[in-house]
N, C-alpha and C positions, 0 to 999 in steps of 0.2 A: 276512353271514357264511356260508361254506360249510356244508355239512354234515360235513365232519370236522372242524370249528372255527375252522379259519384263516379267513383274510379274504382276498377275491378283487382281486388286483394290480391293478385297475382301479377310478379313480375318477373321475365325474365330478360337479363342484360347480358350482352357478348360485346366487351366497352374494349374497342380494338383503340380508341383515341385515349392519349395520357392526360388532357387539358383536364381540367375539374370538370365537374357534370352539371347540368344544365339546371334551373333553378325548377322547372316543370319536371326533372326527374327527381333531384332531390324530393319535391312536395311528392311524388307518386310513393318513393320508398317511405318516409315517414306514418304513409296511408296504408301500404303494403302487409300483408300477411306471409304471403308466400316470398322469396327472394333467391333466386338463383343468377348466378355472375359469376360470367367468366372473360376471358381476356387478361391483355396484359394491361388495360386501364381498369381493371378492377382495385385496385389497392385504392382509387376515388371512390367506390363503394365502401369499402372497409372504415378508410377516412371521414364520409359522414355517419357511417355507422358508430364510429367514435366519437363524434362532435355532438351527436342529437341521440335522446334516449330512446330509440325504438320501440317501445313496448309492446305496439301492435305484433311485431315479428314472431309467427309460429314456427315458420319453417324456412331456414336460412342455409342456402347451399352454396357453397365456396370453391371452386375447381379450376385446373388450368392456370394456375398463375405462374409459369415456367417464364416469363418476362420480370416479375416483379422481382428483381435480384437482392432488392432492403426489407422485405416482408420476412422478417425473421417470427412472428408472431400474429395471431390474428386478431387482437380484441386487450384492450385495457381492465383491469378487474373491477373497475368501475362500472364499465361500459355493459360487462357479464352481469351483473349483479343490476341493471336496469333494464334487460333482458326479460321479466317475469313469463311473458306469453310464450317463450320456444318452448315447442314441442318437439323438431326433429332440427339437428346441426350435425351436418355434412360436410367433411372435408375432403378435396382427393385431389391429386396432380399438380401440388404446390412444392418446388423442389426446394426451395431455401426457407421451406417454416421449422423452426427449430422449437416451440411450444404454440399452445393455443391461446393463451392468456398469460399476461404478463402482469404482474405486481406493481403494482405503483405506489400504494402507499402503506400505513400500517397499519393493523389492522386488530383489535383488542383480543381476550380470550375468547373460547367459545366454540362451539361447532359453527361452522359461515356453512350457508344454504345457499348452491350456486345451480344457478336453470332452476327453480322449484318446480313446472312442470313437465321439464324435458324428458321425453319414454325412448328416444332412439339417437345414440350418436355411434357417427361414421369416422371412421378415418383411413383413407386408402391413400396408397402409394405417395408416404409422405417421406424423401430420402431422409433425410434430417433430425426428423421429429425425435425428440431426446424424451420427452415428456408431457403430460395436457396440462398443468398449472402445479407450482411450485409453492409451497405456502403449509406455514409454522400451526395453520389450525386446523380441527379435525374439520371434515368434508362431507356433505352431506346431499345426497343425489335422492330425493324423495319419492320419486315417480318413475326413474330409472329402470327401464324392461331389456331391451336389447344395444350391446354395444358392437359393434363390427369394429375391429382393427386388422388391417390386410396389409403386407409390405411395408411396414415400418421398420427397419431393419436395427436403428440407433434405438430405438423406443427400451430407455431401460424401465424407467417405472409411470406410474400414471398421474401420482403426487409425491409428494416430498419422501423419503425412505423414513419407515413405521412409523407414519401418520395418519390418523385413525380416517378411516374412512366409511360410509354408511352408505348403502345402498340396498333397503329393506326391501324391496318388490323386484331386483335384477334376474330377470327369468335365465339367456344366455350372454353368451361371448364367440361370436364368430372366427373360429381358428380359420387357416387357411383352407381352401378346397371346400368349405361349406359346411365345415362340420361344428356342430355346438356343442358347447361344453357348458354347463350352471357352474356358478362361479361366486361365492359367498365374501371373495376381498377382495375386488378388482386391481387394487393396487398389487398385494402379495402376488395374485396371478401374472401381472405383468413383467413384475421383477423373475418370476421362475422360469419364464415364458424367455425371458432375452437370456438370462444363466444358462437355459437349457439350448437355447440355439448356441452360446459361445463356447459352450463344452463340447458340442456336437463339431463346430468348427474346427477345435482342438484336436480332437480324437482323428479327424480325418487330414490332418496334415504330417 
């Protein structure tokens, strides 16, 4: 806690215990802007992050969770979509995430506006990761500048196969070894991206 009583927008957690989290943490994350968590009790993090709307959250960073063997996904689309303040979401060293968002309900026509201010998302060394959100409407990333995807090896596409996607200000796409590429469909990019590693596979067997 500050010296004028508030609590300082940054938190970082290494939640080695499973038990649920303590009722002065929960109130610090709700307060939080920044959030970094790692350990094999972070899926308690995840869990109020799903239960309670975080809005304050800028910057949300998720790693390590090589314990969590049921974390197949990290966030409800509900949960994303009350989200408004992220600005950067970081994912890395979750071996059983299999998507980042999962669909829960249904959801009308239309372009859906998912993170409105998010400029940087991560995702490294996710073995699993098949895809970031699966879903019947076009997609629209408004503020989206740089995306890093490292070691994702499953990652066949980034949303639904030829579904529209929108990302009007996307400067790059972090290939491996640090090289950047501009990239005007991030989705079409990611489906060429895993085609071109399976054919590549092919060719040398």
């Amino acid at each position: 806690m500050l010296p004028n009583g508030r609590y300082d927008k940054n938190i970082a957690l290494e939640v080695t215990d499973t038990a649920p989290l303590g009722d002065w943490i929960c109130h610090i994350l709700k307060e939080s802007e920044l959030v970094l968590s790692s350990g094999k009790g972070s899926n308690n993090v995840l869990t109020e992050l799903q239960l309670n709307e975080f809005q304050n959250v800028k910057h949300l960073n998720i790693f390590k969770l090589s314990d969590c063997e049921k974390l197949r996904n990290l966030m409800s689309l509900s949960v994303a979509r009350g989200l408004l303040n992220l600005g950067l979401l970081a994912i890395s060293d979750c071996q059983s995430m299999e998507e980042v968002i999962i669909k829960e309900e249904q959801i009308g026509e239309g372009i859906m506006t998912l993170f409105p201010r998010l400029q940087k998302l991560s995702l490294r060394n996710l073995p699993k990761l098949g895809h970031f959100f699966l879903t019947n409407n076009a997609l629209e990333f408004p503020f989206l500048r740089s995306v890093d995807i490292y070691d994702c090896p499953e990652m066949k596409m980034f949303i639904q196969h030829e579904i529209s996607m929108s990302t009007p200000i996307l400067e790059s796409v972090n290939f491996p070894f640090n090289y950047e590429v501009k990239v005007d469909d991030l989705n079409k990019w990611t489906q060429q991206r895993f085609n071109y590693k399976e054919q590549n596979a092919s060719n040398a067997t």
